[in-house]
OpenMM code with the backbone's topology and positions (N, CA, C; nanometers):
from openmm import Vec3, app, unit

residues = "UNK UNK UNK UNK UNK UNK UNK UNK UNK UNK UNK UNK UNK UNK UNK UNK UNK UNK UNK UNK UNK UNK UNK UNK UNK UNK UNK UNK UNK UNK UNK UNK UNK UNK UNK UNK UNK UNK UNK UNK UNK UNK UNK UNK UNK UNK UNK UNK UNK UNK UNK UNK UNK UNK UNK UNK UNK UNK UNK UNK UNK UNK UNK UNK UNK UNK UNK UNK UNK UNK UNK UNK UNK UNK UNK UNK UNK UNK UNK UNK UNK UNK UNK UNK UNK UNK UNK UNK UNK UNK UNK UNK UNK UNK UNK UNK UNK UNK UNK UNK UNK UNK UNK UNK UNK UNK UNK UNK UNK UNK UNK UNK UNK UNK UNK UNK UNK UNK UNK UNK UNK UNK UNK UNK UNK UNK UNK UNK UNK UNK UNK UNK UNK UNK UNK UNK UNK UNK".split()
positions = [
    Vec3(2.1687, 0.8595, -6.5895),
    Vec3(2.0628, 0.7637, -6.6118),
    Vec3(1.9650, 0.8126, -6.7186),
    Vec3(1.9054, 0.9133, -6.6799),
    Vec3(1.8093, 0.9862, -6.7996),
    Vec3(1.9217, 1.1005, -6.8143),
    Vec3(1.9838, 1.0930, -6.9522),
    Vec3(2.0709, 1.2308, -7.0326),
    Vec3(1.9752, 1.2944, -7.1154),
    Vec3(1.8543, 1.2734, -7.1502),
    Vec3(1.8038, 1.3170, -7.2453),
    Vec3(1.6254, 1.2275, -7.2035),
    Vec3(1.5489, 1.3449, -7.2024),
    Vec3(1.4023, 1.2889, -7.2145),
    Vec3(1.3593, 1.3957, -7.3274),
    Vec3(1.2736, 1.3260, -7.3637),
    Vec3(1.1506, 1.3791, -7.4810),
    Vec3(1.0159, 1.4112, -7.3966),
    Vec3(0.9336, 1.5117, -7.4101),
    Vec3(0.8443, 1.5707, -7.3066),
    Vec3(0.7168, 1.5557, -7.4352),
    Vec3(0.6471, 1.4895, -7.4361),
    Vec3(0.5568, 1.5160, -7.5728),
    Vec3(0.4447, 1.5802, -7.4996),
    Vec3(0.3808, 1.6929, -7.5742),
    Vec3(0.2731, 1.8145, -7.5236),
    Vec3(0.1710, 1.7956, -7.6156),
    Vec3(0.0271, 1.8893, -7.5931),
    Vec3(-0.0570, 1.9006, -7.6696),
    Vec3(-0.0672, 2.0696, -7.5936),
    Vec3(-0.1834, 2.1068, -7.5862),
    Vec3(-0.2481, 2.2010, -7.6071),
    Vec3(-0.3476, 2.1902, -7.5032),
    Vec3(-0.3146, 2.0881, -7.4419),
    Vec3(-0.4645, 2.0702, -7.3383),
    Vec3(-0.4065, 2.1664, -7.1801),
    Vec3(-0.5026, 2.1415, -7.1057),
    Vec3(-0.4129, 2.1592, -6.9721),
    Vec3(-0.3386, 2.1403, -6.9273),
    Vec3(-0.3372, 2.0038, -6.9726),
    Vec3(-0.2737, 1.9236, -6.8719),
    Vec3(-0.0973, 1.9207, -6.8999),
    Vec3(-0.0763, 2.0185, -6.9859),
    Vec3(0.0385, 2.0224, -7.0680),
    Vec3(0.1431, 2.0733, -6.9152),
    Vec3(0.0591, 2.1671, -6.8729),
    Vec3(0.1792, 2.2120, -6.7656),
    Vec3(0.2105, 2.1050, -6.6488),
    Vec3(0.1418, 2.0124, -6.5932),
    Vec3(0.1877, 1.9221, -6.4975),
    Vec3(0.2603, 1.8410, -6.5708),
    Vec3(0.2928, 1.7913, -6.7124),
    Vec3(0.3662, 1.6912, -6.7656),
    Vec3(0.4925, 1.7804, -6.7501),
    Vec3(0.4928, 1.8976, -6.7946),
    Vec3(0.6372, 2.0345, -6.7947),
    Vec3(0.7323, 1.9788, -6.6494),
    Vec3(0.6019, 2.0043, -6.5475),
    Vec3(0.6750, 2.0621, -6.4437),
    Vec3(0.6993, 1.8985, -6.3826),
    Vec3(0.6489, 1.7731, -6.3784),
    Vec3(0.7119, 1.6703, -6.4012),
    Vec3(0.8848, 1.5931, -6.4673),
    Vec3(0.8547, 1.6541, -6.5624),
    Vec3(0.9640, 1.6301, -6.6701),
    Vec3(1.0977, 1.7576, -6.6054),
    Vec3(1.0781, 1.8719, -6.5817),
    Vec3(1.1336, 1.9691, -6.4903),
    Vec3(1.1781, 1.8785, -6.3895),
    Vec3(1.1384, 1.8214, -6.2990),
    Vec3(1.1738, 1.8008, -6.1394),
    Vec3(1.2757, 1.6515, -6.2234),
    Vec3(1.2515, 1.5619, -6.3403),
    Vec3(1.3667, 1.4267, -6.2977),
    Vec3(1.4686, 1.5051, -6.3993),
    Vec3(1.4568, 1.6198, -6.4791),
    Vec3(1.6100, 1.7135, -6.5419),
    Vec3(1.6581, 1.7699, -6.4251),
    Vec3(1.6200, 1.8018, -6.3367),
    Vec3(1.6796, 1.9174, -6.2548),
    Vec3(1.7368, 1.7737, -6.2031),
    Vec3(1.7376, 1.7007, -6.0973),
    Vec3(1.7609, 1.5610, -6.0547),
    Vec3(1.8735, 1.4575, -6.1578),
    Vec3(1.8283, 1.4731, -6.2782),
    Vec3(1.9285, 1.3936, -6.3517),
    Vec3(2.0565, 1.4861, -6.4352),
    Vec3(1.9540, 1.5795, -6.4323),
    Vec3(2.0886, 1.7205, -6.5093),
    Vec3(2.0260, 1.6724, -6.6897),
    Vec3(1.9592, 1.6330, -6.6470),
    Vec3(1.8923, 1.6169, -6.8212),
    Vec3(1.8244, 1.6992, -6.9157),
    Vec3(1.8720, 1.6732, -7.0647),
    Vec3(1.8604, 1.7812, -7.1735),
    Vec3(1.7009, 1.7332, -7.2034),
    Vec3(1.6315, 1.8524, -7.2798),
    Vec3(1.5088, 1.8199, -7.2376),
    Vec3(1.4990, 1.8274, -7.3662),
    Vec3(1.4144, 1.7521, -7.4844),
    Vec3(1.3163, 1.7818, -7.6063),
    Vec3(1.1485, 1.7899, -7.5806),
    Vec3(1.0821, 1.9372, -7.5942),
    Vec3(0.9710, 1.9424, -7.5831),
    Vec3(0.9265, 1.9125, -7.7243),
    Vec3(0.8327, 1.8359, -7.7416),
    Vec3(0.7531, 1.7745, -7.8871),
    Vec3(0.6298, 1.7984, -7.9003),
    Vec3(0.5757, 1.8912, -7.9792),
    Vec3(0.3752, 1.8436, -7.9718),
    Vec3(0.3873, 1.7777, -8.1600),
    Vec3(0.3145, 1.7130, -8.1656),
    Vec3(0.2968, 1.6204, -8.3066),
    Vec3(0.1696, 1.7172, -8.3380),
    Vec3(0.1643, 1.7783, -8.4325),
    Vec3(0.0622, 1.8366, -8.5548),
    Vec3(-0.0282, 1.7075, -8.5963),
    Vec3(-0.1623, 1.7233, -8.6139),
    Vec3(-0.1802, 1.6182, -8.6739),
    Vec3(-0.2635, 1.6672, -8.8179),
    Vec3(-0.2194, 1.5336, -8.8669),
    Vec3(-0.2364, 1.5922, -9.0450),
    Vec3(-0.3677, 1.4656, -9.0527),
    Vec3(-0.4646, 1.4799, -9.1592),
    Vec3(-0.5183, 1.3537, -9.1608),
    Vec3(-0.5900, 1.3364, -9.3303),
    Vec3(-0.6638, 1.2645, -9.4122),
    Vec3(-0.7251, 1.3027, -9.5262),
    Vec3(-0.8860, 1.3117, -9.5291),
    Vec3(-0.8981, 1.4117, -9.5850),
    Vec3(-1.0735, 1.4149, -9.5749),
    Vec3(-1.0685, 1.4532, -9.7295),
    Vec3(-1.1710, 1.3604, -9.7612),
    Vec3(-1.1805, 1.2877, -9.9107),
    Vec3(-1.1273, 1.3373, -9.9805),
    Vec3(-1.1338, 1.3856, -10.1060),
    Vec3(-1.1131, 1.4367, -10.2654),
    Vec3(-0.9506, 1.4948, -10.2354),
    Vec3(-0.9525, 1.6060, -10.1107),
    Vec3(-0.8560, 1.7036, -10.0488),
    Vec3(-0.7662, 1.6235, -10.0532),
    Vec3(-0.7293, 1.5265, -9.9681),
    Vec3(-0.6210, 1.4380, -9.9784),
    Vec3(-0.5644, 1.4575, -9.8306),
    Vec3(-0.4619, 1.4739, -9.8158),
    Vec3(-0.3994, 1.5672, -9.7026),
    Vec3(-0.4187, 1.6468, -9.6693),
    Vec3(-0.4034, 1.7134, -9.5597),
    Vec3(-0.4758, 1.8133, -9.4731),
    Vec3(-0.4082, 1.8049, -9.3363),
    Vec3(-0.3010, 1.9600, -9.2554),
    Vec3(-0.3062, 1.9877, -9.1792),
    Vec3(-0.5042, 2.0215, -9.1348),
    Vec3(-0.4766, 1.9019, -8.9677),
    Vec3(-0.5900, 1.9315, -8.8986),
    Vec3(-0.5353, 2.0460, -8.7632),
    Vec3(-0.4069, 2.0906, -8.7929),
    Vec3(-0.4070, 2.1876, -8.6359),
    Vec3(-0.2910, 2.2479, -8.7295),
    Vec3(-0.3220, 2.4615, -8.7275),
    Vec3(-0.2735, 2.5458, -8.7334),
    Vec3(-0.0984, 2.5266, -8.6845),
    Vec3(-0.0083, 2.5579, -8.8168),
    Vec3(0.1784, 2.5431, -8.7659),
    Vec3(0.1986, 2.6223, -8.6672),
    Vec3(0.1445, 2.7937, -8.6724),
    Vec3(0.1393, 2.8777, -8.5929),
    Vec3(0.1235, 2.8515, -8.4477),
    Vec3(0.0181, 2.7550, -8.4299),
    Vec3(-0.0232, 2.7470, -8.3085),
    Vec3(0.0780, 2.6262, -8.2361),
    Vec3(0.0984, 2.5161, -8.3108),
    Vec3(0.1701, 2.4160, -8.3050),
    Vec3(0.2848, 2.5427, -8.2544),
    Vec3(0.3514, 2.5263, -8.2732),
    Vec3(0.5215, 2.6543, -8.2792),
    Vec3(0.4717, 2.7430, -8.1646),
    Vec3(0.3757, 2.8148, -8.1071),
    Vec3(0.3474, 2.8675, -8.0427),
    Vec3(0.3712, 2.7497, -7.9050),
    Vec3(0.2636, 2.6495, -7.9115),
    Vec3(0.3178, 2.5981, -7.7865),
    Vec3(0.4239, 2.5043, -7.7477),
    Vec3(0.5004, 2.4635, -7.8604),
    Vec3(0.6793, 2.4197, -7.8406),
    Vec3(0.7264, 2.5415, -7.7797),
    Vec3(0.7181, 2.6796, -7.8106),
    Vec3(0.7918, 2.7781, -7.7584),
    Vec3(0.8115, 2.8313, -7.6251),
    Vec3(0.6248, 2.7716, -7.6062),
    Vec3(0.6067, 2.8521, -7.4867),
    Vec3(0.6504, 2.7567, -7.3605),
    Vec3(0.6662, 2.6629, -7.3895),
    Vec3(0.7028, 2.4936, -7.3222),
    Vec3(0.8748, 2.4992, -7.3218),
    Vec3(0.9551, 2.5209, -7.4003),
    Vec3(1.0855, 2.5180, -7.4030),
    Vec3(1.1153, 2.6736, -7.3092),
    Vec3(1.0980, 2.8056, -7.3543),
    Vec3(1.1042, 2.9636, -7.2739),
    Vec3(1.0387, 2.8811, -7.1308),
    Vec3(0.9241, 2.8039, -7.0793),
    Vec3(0.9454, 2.8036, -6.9691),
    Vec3(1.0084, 2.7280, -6.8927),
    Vec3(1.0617, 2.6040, -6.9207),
    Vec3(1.2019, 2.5029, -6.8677),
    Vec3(1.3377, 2.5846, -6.8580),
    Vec3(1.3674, 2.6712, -6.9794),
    Vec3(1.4960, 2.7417, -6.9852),
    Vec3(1.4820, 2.8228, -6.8275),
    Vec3(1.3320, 2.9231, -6.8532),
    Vec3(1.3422, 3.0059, -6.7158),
    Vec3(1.3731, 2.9024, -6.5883),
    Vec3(1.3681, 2.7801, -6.5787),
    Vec3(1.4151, 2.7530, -6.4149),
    Vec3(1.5369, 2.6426, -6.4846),
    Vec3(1.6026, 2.7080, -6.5799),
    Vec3(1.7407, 2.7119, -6.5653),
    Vec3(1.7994, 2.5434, -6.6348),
    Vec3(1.6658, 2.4916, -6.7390),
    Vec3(1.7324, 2.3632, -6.7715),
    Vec3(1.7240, 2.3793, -6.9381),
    Vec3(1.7993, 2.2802, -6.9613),
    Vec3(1.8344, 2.2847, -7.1375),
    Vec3(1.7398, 2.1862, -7.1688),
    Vec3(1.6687, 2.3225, -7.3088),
    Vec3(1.5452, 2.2600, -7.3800),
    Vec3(1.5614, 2.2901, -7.5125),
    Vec3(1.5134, 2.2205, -7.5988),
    Vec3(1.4956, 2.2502, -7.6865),
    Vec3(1.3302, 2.1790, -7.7797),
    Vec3(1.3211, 2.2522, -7.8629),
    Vec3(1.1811, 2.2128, -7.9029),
    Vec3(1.1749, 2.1713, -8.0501),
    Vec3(1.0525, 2.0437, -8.1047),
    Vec3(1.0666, 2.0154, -8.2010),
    Vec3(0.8914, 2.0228, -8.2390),
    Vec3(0.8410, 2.0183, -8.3637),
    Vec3(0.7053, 2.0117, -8.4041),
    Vec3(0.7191, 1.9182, -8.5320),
    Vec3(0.6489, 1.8469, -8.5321),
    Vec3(0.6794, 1.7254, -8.6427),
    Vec3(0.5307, 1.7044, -8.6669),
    Vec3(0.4575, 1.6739, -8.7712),
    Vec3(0.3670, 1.6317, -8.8336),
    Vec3(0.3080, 1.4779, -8.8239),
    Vec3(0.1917, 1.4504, -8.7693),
    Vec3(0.1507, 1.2959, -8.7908),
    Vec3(0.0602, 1.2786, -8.8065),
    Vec3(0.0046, 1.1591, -8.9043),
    Vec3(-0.1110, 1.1315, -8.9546),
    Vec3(-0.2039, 1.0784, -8.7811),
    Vec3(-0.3513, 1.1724, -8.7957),
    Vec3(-0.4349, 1.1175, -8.7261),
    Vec3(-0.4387, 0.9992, -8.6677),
    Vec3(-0.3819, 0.9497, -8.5201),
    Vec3(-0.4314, 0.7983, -8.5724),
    Vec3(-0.3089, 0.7619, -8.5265),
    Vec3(-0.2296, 0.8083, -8.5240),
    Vec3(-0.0719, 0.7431, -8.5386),
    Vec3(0.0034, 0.8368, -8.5146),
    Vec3(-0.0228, 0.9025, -8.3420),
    Vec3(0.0971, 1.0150, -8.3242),
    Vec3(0.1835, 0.9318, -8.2554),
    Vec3(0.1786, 0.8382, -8.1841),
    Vec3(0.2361, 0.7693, -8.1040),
    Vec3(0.3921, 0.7281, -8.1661),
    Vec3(0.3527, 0.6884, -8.2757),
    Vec3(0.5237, 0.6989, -8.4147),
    Vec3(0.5551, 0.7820, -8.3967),
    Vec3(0.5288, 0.9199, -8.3779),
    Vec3(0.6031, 1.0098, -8.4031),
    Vec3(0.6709, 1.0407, -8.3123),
    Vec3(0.5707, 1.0117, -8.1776),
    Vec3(0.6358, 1.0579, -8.0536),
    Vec3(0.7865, 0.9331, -7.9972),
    Vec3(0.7324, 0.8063, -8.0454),
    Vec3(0.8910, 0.7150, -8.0533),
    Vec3(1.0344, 0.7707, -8.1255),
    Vec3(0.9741, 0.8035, -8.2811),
    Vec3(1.0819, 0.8200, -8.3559),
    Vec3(1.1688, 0.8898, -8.3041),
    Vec3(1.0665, 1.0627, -8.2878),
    Vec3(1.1667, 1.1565, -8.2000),
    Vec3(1.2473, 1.1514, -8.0926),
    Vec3(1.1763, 1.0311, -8.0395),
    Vec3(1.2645, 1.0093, -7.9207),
    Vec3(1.3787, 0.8980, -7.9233),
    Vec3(1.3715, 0.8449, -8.0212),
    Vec3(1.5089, 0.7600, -8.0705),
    Vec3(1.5827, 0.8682, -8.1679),
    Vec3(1.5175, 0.9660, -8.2172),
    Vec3(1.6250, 1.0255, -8.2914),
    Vec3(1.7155, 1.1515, -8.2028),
    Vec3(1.6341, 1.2008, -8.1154),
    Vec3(1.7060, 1.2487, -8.0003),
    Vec3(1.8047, 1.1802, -7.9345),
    Vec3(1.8181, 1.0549, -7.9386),
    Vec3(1.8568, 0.9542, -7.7953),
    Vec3(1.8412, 0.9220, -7.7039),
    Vec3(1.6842, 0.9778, -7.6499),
    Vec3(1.6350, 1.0092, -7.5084),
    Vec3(1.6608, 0.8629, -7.4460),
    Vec3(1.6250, 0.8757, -7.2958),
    Vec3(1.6311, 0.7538, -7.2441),
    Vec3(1.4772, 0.7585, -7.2063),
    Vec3(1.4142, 0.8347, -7.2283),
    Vec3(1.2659, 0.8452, -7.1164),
    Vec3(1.2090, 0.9013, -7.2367),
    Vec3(0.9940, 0.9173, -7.2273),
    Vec3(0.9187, 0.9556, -7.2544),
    Vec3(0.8522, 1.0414, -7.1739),
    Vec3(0.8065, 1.1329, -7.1740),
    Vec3(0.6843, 1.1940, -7.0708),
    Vec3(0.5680, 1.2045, -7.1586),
    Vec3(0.4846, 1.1633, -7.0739),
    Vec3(0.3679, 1.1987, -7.1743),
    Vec3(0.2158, 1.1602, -7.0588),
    Vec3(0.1535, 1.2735, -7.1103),
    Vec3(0.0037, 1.2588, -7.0058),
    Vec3(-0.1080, 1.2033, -7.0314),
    Vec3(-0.1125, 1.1198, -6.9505),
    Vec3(-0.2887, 1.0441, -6.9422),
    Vec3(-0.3916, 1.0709, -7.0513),
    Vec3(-0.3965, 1.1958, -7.0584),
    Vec3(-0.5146, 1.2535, -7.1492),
    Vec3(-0.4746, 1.3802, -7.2029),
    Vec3(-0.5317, 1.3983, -7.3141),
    Vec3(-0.5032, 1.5692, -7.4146),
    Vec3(-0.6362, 1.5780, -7.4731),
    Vec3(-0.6722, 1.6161, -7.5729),
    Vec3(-0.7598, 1.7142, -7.5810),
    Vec3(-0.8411, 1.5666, -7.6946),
    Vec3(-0.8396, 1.4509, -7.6842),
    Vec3(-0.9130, 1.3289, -7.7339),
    Vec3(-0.9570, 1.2556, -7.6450),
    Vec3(-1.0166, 1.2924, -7.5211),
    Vec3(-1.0544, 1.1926, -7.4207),
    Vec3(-1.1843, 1.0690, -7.5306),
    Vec3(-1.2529, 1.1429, -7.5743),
    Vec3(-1.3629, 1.0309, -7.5880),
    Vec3(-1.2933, 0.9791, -7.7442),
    Vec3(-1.2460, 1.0537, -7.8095),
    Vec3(-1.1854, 0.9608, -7.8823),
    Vec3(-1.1092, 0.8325, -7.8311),
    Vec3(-1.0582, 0.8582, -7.6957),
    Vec3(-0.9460, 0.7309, -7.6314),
    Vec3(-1.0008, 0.6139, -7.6191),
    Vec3(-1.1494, 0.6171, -7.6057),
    Vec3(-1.2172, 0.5440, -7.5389),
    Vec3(-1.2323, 0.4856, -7.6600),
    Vec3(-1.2227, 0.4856, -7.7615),
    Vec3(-1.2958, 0.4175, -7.8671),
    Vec3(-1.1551, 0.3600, -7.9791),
    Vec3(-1.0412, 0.4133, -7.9798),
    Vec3(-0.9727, 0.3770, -8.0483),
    Vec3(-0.7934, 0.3653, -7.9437),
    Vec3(-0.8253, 0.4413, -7.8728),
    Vec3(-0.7205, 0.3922, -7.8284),
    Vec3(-0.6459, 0.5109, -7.7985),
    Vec3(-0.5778, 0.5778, -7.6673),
    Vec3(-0.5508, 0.6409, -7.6040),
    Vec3(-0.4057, 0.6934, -7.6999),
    Vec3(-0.3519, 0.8054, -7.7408),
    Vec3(-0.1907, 0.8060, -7.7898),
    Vec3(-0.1009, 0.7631, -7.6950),
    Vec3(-0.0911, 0.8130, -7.5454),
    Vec3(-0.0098, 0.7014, -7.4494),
    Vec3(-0.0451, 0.5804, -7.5062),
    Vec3(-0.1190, 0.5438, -7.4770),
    Vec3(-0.1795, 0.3984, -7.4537),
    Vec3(-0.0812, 0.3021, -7.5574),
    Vec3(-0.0887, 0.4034, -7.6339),
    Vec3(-0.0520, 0.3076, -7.8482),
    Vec3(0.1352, 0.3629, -7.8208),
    Vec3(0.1511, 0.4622, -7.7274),
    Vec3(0.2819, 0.4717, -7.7226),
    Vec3(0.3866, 0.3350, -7.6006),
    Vec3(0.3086, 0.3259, -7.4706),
    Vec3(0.3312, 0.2371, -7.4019),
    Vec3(0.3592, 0.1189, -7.4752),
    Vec3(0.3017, 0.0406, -7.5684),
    Vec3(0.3196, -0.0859, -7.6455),
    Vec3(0.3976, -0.0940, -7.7978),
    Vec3(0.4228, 0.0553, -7.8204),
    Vec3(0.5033, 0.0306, -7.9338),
    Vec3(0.6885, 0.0972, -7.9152),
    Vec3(0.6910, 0.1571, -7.7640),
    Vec3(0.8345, 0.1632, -7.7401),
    Vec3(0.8807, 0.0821, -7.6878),
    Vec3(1.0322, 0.1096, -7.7112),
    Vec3(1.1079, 0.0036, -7.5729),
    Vec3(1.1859, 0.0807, -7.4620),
    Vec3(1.1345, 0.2231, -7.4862),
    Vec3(1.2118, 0.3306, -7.3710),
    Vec3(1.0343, 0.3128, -7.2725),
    Vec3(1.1013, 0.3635, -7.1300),
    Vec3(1.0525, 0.4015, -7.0311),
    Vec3(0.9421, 0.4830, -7.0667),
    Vec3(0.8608, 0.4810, -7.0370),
    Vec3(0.7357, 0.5749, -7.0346),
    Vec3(0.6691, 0.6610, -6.8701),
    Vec3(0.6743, 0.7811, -6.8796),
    Vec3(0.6350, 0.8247, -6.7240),
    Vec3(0.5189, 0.8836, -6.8065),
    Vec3(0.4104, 0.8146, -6.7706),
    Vec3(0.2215, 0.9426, -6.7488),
    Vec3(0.2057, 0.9928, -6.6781),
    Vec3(0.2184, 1.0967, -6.6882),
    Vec3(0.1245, 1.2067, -6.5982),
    Vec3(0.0186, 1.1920, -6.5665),
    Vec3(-0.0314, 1.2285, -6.4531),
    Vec3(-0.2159, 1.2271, -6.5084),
    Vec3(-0.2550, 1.3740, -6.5055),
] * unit.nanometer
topology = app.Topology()
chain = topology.addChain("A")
for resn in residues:
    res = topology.addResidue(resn, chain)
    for name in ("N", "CA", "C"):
        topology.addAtom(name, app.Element.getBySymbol(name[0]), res)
């Protein structure tokens, strides 16, 4: 049923209850896992483009998210992809049609709560622009 979910992460807390979520329906479905955090890039004037979050750190927590699914024994693999401010929610679809997933995971809130409130949650903008399943965490 689910062969393949996409786990999209940030950096917030709340990163480990979406893990260990996404953990319990692989172990259950025998499903291959893609952990994703989206970089976000955005332009601040003259500059043009602009990473707004360190690759290092990005890569740091795909790693540390995939090493801990492998330890209880399920197949992960990890991706870090770049998205304009504003519009991670594309990124987090694409990957997951370019994977083949059948599912999304993705949590309530990351590290933009009051931004959510004002423009619009990345779940929120992801719920209405897929046509795969969506599970939130909270």
């Amino acid at each position: 049923m689910f062969d393949k979910i996409v786990v999209a992460i940030d950096e917030s807390e709340h990163a480990d209850k979406i893990l260990d979520a996404a953990a319990d329906i692989a172990i259950k479905f025998g499903s291959d896992l893609r952990v994703l955090h989206v970089r976000e890039t955005g332009f601040v004037g003259r500059a043009g483009m602009v990473n707004l979050e360190d690759s290092d750190v990005a890569h740091k927590i795909v790693n540390e998210a995939v090493t801990y699914l492998v330890s209880k024994g399920l197949r992960a693999t990890g991706n870090v992809r770049a998205g304009l401010h504003g519009h991670l929610a594309m990124e987090i679809n694409d990957e997951a049609h370019t994977f083949g997933a059948q599912m999304i995971v993705v949590g309530t809130r990351g590290l933009t709560d009051l931004e959510g409130l004002f423009v619009g949650s990345t779940t929120h903008r992801l719920m209405h622009i897929t046509d795969l399943p969506v599970l939130v965490v909270p």
